[in-house]
C-alpha positions in Angstrom: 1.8 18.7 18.4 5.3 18.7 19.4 7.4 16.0 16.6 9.2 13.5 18.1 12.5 12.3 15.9 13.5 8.9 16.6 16.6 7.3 15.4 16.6 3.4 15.1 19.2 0.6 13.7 17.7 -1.9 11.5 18.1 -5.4 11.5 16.0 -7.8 9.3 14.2 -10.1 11.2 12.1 -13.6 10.4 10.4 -15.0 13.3 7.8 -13.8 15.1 8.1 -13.6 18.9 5.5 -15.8 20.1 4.6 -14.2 23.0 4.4 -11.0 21.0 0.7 -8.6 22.0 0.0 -5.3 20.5 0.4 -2.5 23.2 -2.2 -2.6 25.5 -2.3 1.6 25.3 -2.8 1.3 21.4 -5.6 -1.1 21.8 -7.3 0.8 23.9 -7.3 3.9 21.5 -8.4 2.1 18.9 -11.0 0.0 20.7 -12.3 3.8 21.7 -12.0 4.6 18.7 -14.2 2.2 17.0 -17.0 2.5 19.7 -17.1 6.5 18.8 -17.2 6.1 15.2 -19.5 3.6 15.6 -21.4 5.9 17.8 -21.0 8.5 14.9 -22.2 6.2 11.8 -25.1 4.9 13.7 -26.2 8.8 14.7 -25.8 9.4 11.1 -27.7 6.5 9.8 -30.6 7.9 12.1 -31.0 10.9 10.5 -30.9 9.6 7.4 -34.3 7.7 8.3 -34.2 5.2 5.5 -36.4 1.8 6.3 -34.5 -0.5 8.4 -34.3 -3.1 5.5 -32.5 -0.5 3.3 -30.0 0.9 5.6 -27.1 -1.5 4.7 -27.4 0.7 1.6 -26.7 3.9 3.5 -24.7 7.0 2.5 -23.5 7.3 6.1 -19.0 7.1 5.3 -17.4 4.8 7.1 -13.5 6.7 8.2 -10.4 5.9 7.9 -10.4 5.6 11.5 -13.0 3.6 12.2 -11.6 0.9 8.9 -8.1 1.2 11.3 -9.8 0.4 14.3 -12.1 -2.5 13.0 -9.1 -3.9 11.3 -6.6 -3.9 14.6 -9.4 -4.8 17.1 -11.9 -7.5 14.7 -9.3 -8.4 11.9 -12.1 -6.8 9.6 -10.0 -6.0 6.4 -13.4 -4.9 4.8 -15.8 -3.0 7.2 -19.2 -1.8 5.5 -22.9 -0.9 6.6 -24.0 -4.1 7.2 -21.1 -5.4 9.8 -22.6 -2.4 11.8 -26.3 -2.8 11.7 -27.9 -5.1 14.4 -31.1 -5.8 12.4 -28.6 -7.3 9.7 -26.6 -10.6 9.9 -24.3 -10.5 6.7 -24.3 -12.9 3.8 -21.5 -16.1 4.3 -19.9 -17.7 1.6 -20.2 -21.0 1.0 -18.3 -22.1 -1.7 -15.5 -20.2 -3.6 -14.0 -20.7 -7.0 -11.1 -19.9 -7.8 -10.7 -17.7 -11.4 -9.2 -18.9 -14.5 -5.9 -17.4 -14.7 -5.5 -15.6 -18.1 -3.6 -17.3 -20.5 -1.6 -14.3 -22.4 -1.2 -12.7 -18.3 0.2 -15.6 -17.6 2.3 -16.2 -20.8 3.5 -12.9 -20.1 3.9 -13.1 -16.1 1.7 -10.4 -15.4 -0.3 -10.2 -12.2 -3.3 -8.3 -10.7 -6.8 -7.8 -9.5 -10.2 -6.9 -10.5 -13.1 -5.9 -8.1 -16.5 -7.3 -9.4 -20.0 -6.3 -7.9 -22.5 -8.3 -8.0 -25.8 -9.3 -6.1 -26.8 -11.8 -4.0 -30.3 -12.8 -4.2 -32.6 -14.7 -1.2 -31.2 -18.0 -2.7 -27.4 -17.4 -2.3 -26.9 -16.8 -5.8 -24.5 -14.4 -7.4 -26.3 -11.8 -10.0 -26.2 -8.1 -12.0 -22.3 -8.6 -12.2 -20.3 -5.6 -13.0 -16.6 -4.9 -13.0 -15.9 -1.8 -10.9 -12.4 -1.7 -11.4 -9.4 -4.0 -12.7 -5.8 -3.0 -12.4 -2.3 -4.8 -13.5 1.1 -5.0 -11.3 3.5 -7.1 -9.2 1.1 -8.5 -6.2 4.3 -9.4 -4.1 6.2 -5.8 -4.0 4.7 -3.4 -1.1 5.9 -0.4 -3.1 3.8 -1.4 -6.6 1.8 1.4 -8.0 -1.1 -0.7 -9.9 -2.2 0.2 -13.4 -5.8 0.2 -14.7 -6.6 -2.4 -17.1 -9.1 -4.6 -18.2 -7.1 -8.1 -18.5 -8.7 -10.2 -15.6 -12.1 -8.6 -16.2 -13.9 -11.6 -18.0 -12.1 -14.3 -16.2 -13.1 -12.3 -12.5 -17.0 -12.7 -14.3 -16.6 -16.0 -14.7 -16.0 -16.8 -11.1 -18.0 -14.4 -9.6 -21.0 -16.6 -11.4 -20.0 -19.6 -9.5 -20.3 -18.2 -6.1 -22.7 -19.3 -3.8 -23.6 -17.5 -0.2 -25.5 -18.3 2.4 -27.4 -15.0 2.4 -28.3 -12.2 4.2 -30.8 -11.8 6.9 -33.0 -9.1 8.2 -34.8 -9.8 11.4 -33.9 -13.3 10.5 -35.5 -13.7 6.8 -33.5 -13.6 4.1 -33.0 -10.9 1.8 -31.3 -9.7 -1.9 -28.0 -7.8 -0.5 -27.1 -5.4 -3.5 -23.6 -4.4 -5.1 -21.6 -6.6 -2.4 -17.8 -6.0 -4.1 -15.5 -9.0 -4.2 -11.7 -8.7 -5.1 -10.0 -11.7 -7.3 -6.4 -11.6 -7.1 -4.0 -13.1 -9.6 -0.6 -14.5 -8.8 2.3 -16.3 -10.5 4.3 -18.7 -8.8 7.3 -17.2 -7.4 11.1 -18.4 -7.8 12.8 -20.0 -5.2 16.1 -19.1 -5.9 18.3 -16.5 -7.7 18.4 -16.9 -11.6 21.2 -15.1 -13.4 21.6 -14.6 -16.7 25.5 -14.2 -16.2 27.7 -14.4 -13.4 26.4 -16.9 -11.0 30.5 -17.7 -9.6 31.0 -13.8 -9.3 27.8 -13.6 -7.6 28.2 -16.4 -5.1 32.0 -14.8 -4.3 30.3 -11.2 -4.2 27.3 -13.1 -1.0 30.4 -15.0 0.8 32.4 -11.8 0.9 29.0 -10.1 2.8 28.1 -12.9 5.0 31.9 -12.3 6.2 30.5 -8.6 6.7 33.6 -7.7 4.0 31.5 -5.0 2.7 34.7 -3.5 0.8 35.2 -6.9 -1.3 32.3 -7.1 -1.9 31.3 -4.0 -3.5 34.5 -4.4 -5.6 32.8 -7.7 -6.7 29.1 -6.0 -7.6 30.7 -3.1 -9.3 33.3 -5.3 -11.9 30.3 -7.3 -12.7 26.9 -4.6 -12.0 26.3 -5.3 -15.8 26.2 -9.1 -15.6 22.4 -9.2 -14.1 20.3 -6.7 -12.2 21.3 -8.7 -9.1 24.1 -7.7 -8.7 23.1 -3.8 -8.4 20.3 -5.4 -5.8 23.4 -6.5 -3.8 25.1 -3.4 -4.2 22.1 -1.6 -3.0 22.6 -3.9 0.4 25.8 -3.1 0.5 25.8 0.4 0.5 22.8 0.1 2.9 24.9 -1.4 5.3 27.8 1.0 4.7 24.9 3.7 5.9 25.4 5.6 2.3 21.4 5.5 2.2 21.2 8.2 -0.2 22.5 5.9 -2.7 21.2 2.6 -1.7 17.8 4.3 -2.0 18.2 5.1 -5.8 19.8 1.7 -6.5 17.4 -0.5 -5.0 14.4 1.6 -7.0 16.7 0.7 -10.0 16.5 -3.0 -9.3 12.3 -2.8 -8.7 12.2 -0.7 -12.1 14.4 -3.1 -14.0 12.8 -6.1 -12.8 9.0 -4.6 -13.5 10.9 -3.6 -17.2 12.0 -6.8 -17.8 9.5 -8.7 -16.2 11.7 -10.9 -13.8 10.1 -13.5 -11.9 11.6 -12.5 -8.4 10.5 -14.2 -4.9 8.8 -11.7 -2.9 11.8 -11.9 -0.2 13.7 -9.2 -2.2 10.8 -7.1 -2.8 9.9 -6.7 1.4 13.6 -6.9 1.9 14.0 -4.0 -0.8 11.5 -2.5 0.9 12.3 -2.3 4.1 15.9 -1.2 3.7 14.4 1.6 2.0 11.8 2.7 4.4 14.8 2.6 7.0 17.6 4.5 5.0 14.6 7.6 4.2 13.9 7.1 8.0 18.0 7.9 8.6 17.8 10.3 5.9 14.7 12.2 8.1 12.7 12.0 5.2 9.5 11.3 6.7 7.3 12.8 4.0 8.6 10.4 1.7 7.9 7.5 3.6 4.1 8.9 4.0 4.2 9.3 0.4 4.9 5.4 0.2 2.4 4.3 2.2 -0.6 4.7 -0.1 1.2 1.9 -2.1 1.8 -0.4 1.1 -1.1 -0.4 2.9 -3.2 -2.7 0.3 -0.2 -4.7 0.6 0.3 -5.2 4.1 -3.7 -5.5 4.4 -3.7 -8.1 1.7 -1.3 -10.5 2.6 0.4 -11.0 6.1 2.5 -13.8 5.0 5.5 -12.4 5.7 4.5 -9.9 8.6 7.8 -10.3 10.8 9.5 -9.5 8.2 7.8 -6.1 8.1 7.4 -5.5 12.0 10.5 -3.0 11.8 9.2 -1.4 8.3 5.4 -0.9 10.1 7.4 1.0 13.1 9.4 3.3 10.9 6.3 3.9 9.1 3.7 4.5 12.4 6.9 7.0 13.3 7.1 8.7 10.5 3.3 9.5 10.4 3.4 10.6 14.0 6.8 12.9 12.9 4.5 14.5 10.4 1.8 14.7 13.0 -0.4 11.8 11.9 -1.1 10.2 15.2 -4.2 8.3 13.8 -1.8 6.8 11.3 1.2 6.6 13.5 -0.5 4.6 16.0 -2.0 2.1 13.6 1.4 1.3 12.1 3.3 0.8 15.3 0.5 -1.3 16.3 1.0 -3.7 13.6 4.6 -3.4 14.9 4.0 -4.5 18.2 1.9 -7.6 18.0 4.5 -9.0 15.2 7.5 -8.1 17.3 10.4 -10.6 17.0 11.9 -10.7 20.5 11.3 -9.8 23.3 14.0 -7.0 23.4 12.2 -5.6 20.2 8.8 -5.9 22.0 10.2 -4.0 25.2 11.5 -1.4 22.9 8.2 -0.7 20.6 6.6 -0.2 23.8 8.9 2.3 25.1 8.7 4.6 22.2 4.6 3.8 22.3 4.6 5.4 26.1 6.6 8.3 24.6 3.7 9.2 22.5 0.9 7.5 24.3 -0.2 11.3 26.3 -1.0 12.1 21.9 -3.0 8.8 21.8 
């Protein structure tokens, strides 16, 4: 297909518009989407010809298309077998606990997740639990590459035990669903505000000078005092960003993320989707697309995960669907820029989404 460059100027942004819709021209790709690969899965699970009862447990692969489309038509963050079958009605939760938080991970301020699978017999209740997979890493930056380990392992038992569900039906009776997975995620409290370990005056000078847009004071002011605290060399990675020297604002905001993971900083996740984003648009106005694909294998758990701060990220989810469809991804182009779309933050930056989206929407 023939690339299409696009050249954009960033602007953070914190509301949502609230008359914001994803693109009617996505939606329907993906809603055709779905119905084929439905189509496709259900074919498969025919020739598979397992007994009705046991086709939740199918070897049938569900695509990354289809997950795409579930997620941006149902809001399914999790599709498997049984959301598909008709003969199935899936297993409810009814009450949730919430796991022990790890004393020496929280001592230490160290987040994560573990994936436990487990049972669920005709009663509701959880059984056979096994720990699939655990890892360790910061929970609230989109650009965290998780480590295996074993840390949240017992406490992620412990509460998988006190589930209950309402369970599973087949043609209306109940039934024991096997190896259902369930992800417990573990998360410190977050810091309002900025803590320095030296140089708060200096600091508050260096943010007055940029909320004049005196860019040139204020980089005098971050590099006198850059060793003071890792903040400062955050706010000189702004600054440079805003002076459109991307190259290096690039390599000093991944030297703020590294620092803080080093050192363990408690940092509100602001700065990490603010980090983020800056960089996403500076390799955008670098044309390095492949880099921002690269990326993406990190973010997507994120931006699936939590949608707290989704306006925030409506700009980053456009530079990312383009960057895909640069490196002719158009299954992965189109799903970004639909997140874009139905989290636009005006109306100007709705209009303007869907200008680009009729640009490409003859590849759709």
């Amino acid at each position: 297909m023939k690339h299409t460059k696009l050249c954009i100027i960033f602007i953070i942004l914190f509301s949502t518009y609230s008359e914001a819709e994803a693109n009617p021209n996505l939606l329907n790709y993906f809603e055709k989407a779905y119905q084929n690969e439905k189509n496709n899965f259900l074919r498969c699970v025919e020739i598979e010809n397992l007994p009705p009862i046991e086709q939740i447990y199918t070897k049938c692969k569900i695509t990354d298309i289809f997950s795409d489309a579930a997620y941006i038509i149902y809001d399914n963050r999790n599709l498997n077998p049984e959301d598909i079958l008709n003969k199935v009605q899936k297993f409810k939760a009814i009450k949730k606990t919430a796991p022990a938080y790890p004393k020496n991970m929280q001592k230490r301020g160290q987040m994560g997740y573990a994936i436990v699978k487990f049972d669920i017999n005709k009663l509701g209740i959880t059984e056979n639990f096994e720990v699939v997979d655990g890892f360790c890493g910061n929970i609230y930056n989109p650009m965290t590459e998780f480590k295996k380990c074993r840390s949240f392992n017992l406490s992620s038992i412990n509460a998988a035990k006190k589930l209950t569900y309402s369970p599973s039906l087949f043609n209306g009776l109940p039934i024991k669903h096997k190896e259902v997975l369930h992800r417990f995620t573990y998360v410190m409290a977050q810091e309002k505000n900025v803590v320095l370990k030296k140089g708060a005056r200096e600091y508050n000078k260096l943010i007055k000078a940029m909320v004049r847009n005196d860019y040139e004071n204020a980089l005098v002011i971050a590099n006198k005092y850059i060793n003071y605290d890792i903040f400062f060399t955050y706010q000189k990675a702004v600054i440079k960003f805003y002076m459109k020297e991307y190259a290096e604002s690039i390599d000093l905001f991944n030297e703020f993320s590294d620092t803080i993971t080093k050192e363990g900083r408690e940092v509100n996740e602001e700065y990490h989707l603010k980090s983020f984003s800056m960089i996403v648009v500076a390799l955008f106005n670098l044309s390095r697309f492949q880099n921002i694909v690269d990326i993406e294998k990190n973010y997507r758990p994120y931006v699936i995960e939590r949608n707290k701060y989704e306006s925030l990220l409506s700009m980053s989810n456009f530079y990312i669907g383009a960057s895909f469809i640069n490196t002719g991804n158009v299954q992965k182009g189109a799903f970004y820029m639909t997140l874009a779309s139905r989290t636009a933050s005006s109306k100007a930056q709705s209009d303007y989404f869907d200008a680009y989206i009729d640009r490409i929407s003859n590849y759709l």
